[in-house]
DSSP file (Angstrom, degrees, kcal/mol; ACC not computed):
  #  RESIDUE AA STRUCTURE BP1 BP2  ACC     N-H-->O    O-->H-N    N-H-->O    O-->H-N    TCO  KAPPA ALPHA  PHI   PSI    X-CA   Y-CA   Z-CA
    1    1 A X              0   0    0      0, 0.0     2,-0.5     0, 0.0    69,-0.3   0.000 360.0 360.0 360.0 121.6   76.0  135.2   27.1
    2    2 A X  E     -a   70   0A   0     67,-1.3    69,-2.3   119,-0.1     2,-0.5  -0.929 360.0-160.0-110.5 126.5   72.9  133.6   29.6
    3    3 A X  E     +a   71   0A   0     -2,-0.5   117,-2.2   117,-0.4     2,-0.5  -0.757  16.3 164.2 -71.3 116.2   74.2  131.9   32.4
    4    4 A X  E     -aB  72 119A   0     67,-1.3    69,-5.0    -2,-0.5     2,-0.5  -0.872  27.9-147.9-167.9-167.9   72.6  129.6   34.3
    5    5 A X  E     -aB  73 118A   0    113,-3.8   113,-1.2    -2,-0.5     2,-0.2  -0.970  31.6-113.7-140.5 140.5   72.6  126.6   37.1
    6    6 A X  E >>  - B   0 117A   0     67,-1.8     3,-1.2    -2,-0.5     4,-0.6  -0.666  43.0 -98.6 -92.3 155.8   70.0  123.3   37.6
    7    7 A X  H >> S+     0   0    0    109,-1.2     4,-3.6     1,-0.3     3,-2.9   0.793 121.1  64.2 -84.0 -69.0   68.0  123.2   40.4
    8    8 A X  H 3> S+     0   0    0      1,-0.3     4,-2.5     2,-0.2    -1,-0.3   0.841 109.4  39.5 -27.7 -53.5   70.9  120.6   42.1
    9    9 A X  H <> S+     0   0    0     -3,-1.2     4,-1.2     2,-0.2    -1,-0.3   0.718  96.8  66.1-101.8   7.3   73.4  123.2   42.1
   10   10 A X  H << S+     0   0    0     -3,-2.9     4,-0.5    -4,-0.6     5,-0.2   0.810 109.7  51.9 -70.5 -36.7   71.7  126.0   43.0
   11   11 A X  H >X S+     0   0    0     -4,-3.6     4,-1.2     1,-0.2     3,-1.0   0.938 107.6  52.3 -24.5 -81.4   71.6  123.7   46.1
   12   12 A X  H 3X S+     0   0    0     -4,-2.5     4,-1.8     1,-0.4    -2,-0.2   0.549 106.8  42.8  22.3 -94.7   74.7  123.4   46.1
   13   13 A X  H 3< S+     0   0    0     -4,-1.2     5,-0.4     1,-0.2    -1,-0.4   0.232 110.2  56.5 -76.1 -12.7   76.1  126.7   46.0
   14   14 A X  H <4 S+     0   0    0     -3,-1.0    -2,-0.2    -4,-0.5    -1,-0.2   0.583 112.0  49.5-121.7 -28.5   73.6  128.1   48.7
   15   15 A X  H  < S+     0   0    0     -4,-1.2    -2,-0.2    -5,-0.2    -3,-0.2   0.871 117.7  36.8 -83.7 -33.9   75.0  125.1   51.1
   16   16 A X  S  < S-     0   0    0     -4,-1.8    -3,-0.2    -5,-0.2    -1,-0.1   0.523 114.2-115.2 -93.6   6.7   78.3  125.8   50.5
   17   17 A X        +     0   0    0     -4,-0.3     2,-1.1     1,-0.2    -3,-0.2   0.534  53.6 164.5  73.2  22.2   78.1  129.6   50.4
   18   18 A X        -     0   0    0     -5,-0.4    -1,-0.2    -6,-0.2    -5,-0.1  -0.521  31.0-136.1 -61.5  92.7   79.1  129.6   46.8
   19   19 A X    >>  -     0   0    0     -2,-1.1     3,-7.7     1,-0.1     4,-1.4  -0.323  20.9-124.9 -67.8 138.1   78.1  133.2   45.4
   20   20 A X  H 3> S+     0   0    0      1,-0.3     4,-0.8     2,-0.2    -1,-0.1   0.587 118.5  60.2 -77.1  16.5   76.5  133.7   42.0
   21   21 A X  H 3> S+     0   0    0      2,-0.1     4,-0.6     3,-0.1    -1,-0.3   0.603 100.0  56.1 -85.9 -18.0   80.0  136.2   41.7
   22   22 A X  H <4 S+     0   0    0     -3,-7.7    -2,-0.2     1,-0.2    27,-0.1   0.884 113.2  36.7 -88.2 -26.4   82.0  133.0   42.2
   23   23 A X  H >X S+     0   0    0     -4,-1.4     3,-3.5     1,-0.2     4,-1.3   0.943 110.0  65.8 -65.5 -39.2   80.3  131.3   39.2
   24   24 A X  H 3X S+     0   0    0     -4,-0.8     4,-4.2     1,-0.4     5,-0.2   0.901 104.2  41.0 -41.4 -31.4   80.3  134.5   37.5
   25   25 A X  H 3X S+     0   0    0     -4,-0.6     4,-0.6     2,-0.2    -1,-0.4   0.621  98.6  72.2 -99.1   9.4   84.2  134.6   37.3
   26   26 A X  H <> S+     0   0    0     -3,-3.5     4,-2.8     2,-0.1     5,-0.3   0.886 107.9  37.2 -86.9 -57.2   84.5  131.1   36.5
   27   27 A X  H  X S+     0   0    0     -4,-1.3     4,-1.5     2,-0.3    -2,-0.2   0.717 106.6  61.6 -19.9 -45.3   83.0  132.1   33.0
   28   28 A X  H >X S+     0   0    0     -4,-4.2     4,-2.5    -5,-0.4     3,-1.8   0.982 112.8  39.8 -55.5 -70.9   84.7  135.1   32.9
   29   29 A X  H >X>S+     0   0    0     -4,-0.6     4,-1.7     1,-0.2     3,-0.8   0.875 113.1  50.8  12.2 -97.5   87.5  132.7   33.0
   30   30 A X  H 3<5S+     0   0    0     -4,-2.8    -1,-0.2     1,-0.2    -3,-0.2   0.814 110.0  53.5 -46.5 -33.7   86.2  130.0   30.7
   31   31 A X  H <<5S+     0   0    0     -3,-1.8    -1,-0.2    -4,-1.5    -2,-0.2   0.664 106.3  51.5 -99.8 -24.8   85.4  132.9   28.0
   32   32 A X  H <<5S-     0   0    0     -4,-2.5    -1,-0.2    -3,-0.8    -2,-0.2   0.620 124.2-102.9 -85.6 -10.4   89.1  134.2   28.2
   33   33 A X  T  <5S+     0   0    0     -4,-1.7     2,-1.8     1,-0.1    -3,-0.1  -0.178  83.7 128.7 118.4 -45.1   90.6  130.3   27.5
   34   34 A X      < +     0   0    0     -5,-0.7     2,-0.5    -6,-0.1    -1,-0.1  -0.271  31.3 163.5-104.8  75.7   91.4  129.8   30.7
   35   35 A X        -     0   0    0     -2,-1.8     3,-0.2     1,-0.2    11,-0.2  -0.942  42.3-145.5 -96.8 131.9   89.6  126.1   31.5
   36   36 A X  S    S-     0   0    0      9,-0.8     2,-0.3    -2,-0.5    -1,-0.2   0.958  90.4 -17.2 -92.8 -80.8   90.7  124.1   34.5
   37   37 A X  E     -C   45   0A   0      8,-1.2     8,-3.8     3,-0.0     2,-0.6  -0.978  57.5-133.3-154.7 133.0   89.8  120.8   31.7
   38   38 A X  E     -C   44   0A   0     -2,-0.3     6,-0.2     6,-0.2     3,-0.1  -0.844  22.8-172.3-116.8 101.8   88.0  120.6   28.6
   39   39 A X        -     0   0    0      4,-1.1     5,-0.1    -2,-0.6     4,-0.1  -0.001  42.1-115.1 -74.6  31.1   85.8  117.3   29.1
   40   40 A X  S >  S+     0   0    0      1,-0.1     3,-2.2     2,-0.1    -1,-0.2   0.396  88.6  58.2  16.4-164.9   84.6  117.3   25.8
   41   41 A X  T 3  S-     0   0    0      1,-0.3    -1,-0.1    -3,-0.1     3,-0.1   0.767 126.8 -50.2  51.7  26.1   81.5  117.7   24.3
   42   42 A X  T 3  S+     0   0    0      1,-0.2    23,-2.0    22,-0.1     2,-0.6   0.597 108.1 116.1  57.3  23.6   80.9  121.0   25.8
   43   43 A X  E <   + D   0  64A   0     -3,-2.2    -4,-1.1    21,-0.2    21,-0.2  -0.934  38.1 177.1-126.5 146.4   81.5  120.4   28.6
   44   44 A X  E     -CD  38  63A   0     19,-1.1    19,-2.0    -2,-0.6     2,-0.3  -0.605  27.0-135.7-121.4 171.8   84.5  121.9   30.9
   45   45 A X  E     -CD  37  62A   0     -8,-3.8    -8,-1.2    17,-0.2    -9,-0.8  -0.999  32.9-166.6-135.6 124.6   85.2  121.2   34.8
   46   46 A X  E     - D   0  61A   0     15,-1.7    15,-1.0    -2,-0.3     2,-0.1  -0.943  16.4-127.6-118.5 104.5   86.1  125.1   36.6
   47   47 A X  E     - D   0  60A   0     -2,-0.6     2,-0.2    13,-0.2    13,-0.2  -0.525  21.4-159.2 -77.2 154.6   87.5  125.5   39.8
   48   48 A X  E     - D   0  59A   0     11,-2.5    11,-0.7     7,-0.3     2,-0.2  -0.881  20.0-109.8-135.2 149.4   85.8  127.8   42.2
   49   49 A X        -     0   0    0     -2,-0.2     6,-0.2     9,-0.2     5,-0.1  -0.574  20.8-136.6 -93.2 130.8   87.3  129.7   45.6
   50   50 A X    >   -     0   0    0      4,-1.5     2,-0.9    -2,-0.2     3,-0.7  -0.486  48.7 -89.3 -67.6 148.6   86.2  128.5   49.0
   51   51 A X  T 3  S+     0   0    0      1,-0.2     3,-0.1    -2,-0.1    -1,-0.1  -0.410 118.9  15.5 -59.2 102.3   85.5  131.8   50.9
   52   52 A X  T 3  S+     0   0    0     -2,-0.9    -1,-0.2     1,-0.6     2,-0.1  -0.042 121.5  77.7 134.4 -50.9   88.6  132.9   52.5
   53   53 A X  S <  S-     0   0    0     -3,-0.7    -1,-0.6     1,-0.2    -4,-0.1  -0.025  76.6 -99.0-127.9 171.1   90.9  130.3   50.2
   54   54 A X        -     0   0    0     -5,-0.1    -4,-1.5    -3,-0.1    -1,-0.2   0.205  39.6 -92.6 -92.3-158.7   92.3  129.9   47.2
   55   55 A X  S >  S+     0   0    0     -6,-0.2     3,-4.7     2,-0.1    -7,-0.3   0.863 109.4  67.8 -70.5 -58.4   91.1  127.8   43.9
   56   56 A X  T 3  S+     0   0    0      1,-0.3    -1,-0.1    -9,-0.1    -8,-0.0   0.796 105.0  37.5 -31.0 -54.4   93.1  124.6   44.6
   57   57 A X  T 3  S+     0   0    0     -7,-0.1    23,-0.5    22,-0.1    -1,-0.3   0.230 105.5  74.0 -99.7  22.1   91.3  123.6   47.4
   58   58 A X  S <  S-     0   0    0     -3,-4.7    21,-1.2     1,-0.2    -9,-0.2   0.078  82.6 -39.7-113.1-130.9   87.7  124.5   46.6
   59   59 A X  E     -DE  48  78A   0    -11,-0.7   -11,-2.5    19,-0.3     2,-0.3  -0.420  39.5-146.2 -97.7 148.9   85.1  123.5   44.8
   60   60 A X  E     -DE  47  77A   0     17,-6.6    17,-1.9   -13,-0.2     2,-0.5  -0.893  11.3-169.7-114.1 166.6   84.7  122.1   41.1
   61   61 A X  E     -DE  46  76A   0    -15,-1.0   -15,-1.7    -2,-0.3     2,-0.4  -0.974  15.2-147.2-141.6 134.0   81.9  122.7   38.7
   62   62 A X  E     -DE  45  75A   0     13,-5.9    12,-2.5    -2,-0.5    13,-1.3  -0.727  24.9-175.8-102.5 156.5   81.3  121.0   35.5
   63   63 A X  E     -DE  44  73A   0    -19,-2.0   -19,-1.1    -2,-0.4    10,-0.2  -0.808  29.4-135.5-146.5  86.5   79.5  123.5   32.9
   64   64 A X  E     -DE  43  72A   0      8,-1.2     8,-4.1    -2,-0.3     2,-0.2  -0.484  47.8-178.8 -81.9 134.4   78.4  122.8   29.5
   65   65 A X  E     + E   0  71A   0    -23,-2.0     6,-0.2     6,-0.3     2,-0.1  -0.937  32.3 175.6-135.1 135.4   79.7  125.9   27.9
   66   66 A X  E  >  - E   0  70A   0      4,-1.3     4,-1.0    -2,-0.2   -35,-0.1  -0.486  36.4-119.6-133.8 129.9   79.9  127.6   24.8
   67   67 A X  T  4 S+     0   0    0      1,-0.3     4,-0.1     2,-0.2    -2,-0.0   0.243  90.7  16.0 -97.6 137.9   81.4  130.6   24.6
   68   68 A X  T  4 S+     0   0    0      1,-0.1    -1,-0.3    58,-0.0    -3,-0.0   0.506 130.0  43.4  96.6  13.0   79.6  133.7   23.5
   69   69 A X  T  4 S-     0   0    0      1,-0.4   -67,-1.3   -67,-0.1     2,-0.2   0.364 111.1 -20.4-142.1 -81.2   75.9  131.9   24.0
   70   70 A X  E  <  -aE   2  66A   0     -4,-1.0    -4,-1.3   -69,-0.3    -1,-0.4  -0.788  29.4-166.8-149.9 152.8   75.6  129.9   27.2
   71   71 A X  E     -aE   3  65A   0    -69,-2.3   -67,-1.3    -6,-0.2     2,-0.4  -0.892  14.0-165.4-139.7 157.3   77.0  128.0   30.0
   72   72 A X  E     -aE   4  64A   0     -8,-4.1    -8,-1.2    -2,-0.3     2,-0.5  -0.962  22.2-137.0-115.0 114.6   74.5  125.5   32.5
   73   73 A X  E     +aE   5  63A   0    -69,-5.0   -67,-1.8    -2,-0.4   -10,-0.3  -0.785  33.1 171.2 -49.2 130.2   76.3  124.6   35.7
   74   74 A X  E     +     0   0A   0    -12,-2.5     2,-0.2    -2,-0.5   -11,-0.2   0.404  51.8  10.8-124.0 -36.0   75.4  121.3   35.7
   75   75 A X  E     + E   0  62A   0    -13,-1.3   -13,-5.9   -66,-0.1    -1,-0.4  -0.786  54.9 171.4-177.6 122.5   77.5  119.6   38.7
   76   76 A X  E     + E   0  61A   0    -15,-0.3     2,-0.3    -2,-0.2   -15,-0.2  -0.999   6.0 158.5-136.3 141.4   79.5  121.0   41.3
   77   77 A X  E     - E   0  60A   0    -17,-1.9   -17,-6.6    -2,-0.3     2,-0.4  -1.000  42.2 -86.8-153.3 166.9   81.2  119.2   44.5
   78   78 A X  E >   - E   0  59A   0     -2,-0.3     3,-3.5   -19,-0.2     4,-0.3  -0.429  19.6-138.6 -70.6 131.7   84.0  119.9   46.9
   79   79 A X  G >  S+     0   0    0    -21,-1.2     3,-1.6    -2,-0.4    -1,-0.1   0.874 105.8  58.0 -48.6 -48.7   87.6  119.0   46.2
   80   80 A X  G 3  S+     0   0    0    -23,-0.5    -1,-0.3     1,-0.2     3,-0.1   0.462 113.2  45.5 -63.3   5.9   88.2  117.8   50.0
   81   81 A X  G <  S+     0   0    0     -3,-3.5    -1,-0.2     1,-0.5    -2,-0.2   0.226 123.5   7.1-137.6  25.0   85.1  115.3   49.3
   82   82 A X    <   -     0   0    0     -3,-1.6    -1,-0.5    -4,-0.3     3,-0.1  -0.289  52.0-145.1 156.7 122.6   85.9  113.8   45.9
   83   83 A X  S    S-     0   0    0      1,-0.2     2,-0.3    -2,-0.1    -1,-0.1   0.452  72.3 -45.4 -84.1   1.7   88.5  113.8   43.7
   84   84 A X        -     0   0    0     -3,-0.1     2,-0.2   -24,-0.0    -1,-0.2  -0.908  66.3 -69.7 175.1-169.1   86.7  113.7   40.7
   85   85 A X        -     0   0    0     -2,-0.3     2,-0.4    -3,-0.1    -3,-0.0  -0.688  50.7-121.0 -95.7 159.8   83.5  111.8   38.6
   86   86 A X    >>  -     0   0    0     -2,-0.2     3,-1.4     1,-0.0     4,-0.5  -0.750  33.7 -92.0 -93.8 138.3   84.1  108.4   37.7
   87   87 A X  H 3> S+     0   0    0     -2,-0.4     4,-3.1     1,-0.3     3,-0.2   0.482 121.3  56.8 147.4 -65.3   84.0  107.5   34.0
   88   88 A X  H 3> S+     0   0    0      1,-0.3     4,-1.1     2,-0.2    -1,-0.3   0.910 109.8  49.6 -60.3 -61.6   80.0  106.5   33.9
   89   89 A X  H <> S+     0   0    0     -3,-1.4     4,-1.0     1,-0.2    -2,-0.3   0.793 102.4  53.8 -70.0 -17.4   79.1  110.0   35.2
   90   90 A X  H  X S+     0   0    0     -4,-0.5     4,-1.9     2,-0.2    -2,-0.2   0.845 103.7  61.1 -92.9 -44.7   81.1  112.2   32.9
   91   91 A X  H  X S+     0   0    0     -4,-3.1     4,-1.5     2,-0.2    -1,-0.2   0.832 114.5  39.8 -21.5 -41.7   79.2  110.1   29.8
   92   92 A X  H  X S+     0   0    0     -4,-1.1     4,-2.0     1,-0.2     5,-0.3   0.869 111.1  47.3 -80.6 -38.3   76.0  111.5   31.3
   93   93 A X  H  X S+     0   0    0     -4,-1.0     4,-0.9     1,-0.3    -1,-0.2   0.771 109.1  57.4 -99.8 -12.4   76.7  114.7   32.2
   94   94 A X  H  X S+     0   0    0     -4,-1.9     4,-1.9     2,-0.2    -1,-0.3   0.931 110.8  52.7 -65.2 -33.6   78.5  115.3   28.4
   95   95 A X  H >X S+     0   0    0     -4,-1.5     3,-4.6     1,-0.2     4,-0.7   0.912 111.1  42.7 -48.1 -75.0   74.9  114.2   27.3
   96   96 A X  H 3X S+     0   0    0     -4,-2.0     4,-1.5     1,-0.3    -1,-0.2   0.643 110.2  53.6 -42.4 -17.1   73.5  116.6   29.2
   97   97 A X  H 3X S+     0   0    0     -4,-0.9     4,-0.8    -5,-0.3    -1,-0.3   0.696 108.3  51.0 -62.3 -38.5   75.7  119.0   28.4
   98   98 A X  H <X S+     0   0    0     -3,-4.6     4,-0.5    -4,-1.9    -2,-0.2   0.863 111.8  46.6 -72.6 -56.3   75.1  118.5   25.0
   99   99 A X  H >< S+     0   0    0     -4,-0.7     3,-1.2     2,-0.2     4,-0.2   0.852 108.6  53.6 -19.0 -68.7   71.3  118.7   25.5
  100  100 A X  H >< S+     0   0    0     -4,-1.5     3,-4.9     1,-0.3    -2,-0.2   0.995 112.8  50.0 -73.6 -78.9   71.5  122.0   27.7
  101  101 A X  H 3< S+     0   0    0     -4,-0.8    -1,-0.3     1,-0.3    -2,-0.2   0.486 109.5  49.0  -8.1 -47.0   73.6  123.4   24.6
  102  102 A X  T << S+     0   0    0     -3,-1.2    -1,-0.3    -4,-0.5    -2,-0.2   0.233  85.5 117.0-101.6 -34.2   71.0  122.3   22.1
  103  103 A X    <   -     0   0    0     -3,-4.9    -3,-0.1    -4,-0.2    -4,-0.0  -0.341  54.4-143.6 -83.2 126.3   67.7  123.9   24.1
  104  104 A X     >  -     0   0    0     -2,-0.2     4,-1.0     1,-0.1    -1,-0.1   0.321  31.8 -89.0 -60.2-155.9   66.0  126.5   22.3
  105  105 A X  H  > S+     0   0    0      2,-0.1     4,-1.5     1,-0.1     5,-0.1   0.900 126.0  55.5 -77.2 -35.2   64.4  129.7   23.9
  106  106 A X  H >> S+     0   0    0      2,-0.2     4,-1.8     1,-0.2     3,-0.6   0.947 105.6  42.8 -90.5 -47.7   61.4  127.9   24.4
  107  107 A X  H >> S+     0   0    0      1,-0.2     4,-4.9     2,-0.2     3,-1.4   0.992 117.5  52.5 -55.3 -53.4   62.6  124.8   26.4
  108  108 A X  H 3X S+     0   0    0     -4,-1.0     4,-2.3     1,-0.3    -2,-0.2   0.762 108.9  45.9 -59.1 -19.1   64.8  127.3   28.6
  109  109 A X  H <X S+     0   0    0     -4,-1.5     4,-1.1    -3,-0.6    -1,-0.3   0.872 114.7  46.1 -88.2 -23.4   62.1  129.6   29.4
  110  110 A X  H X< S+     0   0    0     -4,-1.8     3,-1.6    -3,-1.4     5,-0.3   0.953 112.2  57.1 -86.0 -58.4   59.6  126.4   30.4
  111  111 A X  H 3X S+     0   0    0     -4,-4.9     4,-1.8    -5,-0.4     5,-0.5   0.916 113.0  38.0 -36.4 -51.1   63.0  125.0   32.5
  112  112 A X  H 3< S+     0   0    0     -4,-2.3    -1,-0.3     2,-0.2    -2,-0.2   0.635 112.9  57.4 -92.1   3.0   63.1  128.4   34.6
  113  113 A X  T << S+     0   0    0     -3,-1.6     2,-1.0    -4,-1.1    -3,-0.2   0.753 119.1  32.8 -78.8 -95.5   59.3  128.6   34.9
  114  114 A X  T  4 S-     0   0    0      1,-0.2    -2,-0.2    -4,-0.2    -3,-0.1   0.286 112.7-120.0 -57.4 -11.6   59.5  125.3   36.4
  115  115 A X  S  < S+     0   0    0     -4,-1.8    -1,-0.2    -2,-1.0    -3,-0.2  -0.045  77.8 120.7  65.9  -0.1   62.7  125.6   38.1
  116  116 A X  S    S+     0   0    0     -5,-0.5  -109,-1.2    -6,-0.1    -4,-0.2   0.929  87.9  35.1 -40.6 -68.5   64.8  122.9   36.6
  117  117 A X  E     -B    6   0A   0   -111,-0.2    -2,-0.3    -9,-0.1     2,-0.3  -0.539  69.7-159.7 -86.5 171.6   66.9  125.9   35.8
  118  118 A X  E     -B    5   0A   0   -113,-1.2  -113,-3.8    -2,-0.1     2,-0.5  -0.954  24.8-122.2-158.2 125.7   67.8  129.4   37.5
  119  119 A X  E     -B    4   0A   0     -2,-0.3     2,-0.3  -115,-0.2  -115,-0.2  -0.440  15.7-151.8 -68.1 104.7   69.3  132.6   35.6
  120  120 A X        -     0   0    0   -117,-2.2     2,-1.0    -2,-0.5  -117,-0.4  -0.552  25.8-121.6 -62.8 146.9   72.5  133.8   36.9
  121  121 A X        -     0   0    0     -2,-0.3   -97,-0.1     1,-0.1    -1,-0.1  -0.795  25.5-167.9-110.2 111.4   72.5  137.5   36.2
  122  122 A X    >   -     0   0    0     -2,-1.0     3,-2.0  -121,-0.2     2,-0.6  -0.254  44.2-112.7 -89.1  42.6   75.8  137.8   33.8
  123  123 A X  T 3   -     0   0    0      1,-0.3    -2,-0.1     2,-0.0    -1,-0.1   0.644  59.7 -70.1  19.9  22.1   75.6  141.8   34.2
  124  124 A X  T 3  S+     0   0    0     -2,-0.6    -1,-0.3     1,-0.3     2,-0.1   0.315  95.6 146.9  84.6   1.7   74.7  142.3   30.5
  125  125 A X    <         0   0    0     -3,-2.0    -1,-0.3     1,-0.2    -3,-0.1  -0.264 360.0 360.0 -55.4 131.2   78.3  141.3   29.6
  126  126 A X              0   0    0     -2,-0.1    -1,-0.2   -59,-0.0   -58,-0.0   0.074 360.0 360.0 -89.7 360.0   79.2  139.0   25.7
């Protein structure tokens, strides 16, 4: 399983103190069945803990996922600052999701040499 996050939510996560342990266990998660919502198209929406706090009130992240290969975080924002994407963005982000899904070895290694993507390290864990 390679993990990994576009260049937006690595943001993201480094402004909102989001640790690459906090994605880590939304996968773990995702890889045992346990998805928040399955947005189709490979892509799922995973809640994540504010530091201190529970699930409920922290962040979500949508994650084209499938399980045993890959996940891309894709799009994460806070609960207290949107209750969810509107109709128009969740179209997109299945493409992309679909895309991300799709990428051979060779696009993903030219994505994290450019930085469009960034490898979570998934501790050698299937």
């Amino acid at each position: 399983m390679r993990v990994f996050k576009v260049r937006s939510v690595a943001r993201f996560a480094r402004r909102e103190r989001i640790g690459d342990g906090d994605l880590i266990e939304a996968i773990q998660r995702a890889e045992r069945g346990i998805v928040d919502a399955d947005l189709g198209g490979g892509l799922i929406k995973q809640r994540v803990a504010r530091s201190g706090q529970g699930r409920s009130g922290g962040f979500r992240v949508l994650v084209a996922f499938r399980i045993g290969d890959r996940a891309v975080f894709l799009y994460g924002f806070a609960k207290n600052e949107r209750d969810n994407i509107d109709p128009d963005e969740l179209a997109e982000l299945r493409e992309v999701a679909k895309d991300w899904l799709r990428a051979d070895e060779e696009r993903i290694d030219r994505a994290l040499a450019d930085g469009t993507l960034q490898e979570v390290d998934y501790g050698g864990s299937s």
